[in-house]
N, C-alpha and C positions, 0 to 999 in steps of 0.2 A: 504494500500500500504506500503510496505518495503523501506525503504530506506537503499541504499546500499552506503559505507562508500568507495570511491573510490582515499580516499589518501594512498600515500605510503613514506615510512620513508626510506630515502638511506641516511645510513654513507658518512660521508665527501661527502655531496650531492655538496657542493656551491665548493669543491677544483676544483682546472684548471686542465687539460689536454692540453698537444699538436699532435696533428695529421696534418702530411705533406699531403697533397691533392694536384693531380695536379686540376688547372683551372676546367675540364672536370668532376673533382668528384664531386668537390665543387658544381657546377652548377646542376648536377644528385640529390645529395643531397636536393639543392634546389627545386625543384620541374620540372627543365628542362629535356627532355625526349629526348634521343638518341633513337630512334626508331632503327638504322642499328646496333647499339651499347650495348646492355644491361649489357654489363661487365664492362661498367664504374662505374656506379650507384652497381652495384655488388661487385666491388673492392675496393669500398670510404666507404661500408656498413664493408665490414670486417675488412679496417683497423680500421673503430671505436668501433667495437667489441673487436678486438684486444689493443688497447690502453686500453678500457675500465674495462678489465677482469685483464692486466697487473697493473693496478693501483689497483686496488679492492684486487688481491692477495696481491700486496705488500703490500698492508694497513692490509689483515685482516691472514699472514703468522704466523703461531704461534713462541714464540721463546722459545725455549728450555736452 
């Protein structure tokens, strides 16, 4: 049997982010389910994508 090595190394892993959520994302997030609603959980997923990508650039933007 192969064992497969399922760590992964992220730069400035441990730095903070902030991301404004309302109440509704937060909870989506957490595992609560808007059944009538699926674009809460859809909309709390992008902006942490978005924060996420925005930090990652800033950190890894080359400078000239």
């Amino acid at each position: 049997m192969i064992a497969l090595n399922t760590s992964v190394r992220i730069p400035q892993g441990d730095d903070t982010v902030k991301v404004e959520l309302t109440v509704k994302e937060a909870m989506a997030l957490a595992g609560i389910k808007f059944h009538n609603n699926h674009t809460i959980e859809v909309s709390a997923k992008k902006k942490l994508n978005h924060v996420i990508e925005d930090h990652y650039i800033e950190e890894h933007r080359p400078v000239n």
